[in-house]
C-alpha positions, 0 to 999 in steps of 0.5 A: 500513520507509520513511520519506520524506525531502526528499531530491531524489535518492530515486525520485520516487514516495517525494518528499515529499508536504507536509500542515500544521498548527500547531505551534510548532517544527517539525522541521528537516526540514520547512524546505523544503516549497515544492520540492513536486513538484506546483504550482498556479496561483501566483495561487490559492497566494499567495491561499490562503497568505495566508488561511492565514496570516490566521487564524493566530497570529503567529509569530517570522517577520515576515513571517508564514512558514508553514514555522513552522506545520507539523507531521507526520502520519504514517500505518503500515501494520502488518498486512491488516485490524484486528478492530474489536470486538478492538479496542474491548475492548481500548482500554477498558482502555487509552485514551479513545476516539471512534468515527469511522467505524463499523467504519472509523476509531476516533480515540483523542485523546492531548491538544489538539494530538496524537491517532492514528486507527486505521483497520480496513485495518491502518493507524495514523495519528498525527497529531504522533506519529512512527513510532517512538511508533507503533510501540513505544508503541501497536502493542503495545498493539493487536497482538492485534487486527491480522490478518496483521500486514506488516512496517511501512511508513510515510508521512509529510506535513504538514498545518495546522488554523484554529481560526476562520473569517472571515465568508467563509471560503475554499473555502466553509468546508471544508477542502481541499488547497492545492497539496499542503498540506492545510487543515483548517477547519469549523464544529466539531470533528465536521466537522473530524475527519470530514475528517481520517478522509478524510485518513487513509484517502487517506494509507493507500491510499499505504502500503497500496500500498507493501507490495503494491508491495515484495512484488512486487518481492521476487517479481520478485527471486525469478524473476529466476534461472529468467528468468535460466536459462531464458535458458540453456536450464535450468529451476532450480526444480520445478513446486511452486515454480512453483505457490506464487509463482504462488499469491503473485501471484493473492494480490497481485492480489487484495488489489489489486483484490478483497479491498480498497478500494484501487481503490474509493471507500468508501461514506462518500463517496457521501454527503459529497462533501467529504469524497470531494474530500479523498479524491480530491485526496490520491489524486491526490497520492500518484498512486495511481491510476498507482501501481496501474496500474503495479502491475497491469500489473507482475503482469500481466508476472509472471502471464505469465512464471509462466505461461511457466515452467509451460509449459515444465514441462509440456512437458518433464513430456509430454516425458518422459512420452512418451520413459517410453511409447516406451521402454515399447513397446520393451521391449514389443517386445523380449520379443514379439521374444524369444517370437517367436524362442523359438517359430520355434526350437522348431518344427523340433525338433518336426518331427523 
């Protein structure tokens, strides 16, 4: 399981990946939120904090700071997809909830500021619930209805919701990202939920590749060794194994590429391009589209050395095969020979 940290030194795809909201006292760990890996025009950052912090309530800082606002939404992928309709029977026995998205994204609302959307790609986000709430308060309760249940791996970032707008709202009125800091802002509640289920499901594209990402690399762990021994002229594994880790990467490549939307854009977006914006400015944060194409060509990599070994396996199966007929034929041989003799012995006795 991951968790992002603000930790410099980890590798640089797992970097933080700042969101906001309000919140009265922020973790500790949220302090450093302006060393983001992504920077914007420092002219339209300043221009967007200050609206920002134009709207919102003041706070112990004077000046206003906006690290005093923010808060965590945390998105955990547990499992390949969830059966909605086991799951709507299920949280009418548990907790209050509103569908978002048909067949997509169910929000069950905890209090004011607290709530966890449940997408139908096997991802839970909770939105100022931590991991761990997620995990062993809400993931027991729903497990029934999840398919395939994965190991958990988790995302974290920060985000900030205005409860008004001015007379001129910045970017129209829609809620939008700020370098690397989503603002949430619209006319009513519908809207702003609509936005955060976009969110949600750019946020679940990163987790979601995360387990594609770490499966592969445990498969790279696994035929290390016969790169290794092949290296020294041995084969250390049996064609069987071969065909099911070949059989694990086509499965790979197809939840990347066939049985997902990881590389397409759903179909809400094609009619609320705002919404699609959202989308595609988180994606572009969360770099998912270099993720997948590094991930493609990773199983490319791999889909060729399986097929390498596969080949050499065929070709010392037609190698033995072939050395199993020669011996065969010489065996043949030996006992037409044997005969031959037998016969070319027998005809001088007969003679006399």
């Amino acid at each position: 399981m991951s968790r992002i940290s603000c930790n410099n030194a980890i590798p640089k795809r797992y970097l933080p990946r700042t969101f906001c909201r309000f919140v009265s006292n922020p973790p500790a760990k949220f302090k450093n939120y302006q060393n983001l890996r992504r920077k914007t025009d420092p002219i339209l950052q300043q221009e967007s904090t200050d609206y920002i912090l134009s709207l919102l309530p003041p706070n112990d800082s004077i000046p206003k700071n906006l690290e005093k606002y923010l808060s965590n939404v945390t998105a955990v992928t547990v499992g390949d997809s969830i059966n909605f309709d086991s799951l709507t029977s299920i949280l009418h026995h548990h907790y209050t909830f509103e569908v978002v998205i048909p067949q997509e994204v169910v929000n069950i609302q905890i209090n004011q500021h607290t709530h966890l959307m449940i997408l139908s790609n096997g991802t839970l986000i909770g939105w100022n619930i931590s991991e761990d709430v997620i995990l062993n308060e809400y993931m027991p309760v729903i497990k029934t209805a999840v398919n395939e249940i994965y190991p958990p791996e988790s995302d974290e970032m920060f985000w900030v919701e205005l409860d008004k707008l001015p007379a001129n709202p910045y970017n129209h009125g829609n809620s939008y990202l700020q370098g690397e800091i989503l603002v949430i802002q619209g006319q009513n509640a519908n809207k702003k939920l609509l936005d955060k289920a976009a969110f949600a499901i750019g946020l679940s594209r990163s987790t979601r590749l995360s387990i594609l990402e770490n499966a592969l690399e445990l498969h790279l762990q696994l035929t290390k060794q016969n790169s290794l021994g092949l290296s020294k002229g041995i084969i250390n594994t049996t064609e069987h194994n071969l065909l099911k880790l070949t059989g694990r990467l086509f499965l790979l490549r197809g939840k990347l590429n066939l049985y997902s939307e990881l590389i397409e854009i759903p179909d809400l977006y094609w009619e609320e391009p705002t919404l699609e914006k959202i989308y595609y400015s988180v994606s572009k944060v969360l770099d998912i589209n270099s993720r997948i194409t590094i991930l493609n060509r990773k199983l490319d990599y791999a889909t060729d050395e399986q097929r390498a070994f596969l080949s050499v396996l065929n070709e010392k199966k037609s190698t033995r095969l072939e050395w199993i007929i020669i011996i065969l034929i010489m065996v043949e041989v030996g006992f037409e020979s044997f005969h031959f003799y037998e016969r070319y012995k027998d005809k001088p006795s007969q003679t006399d």
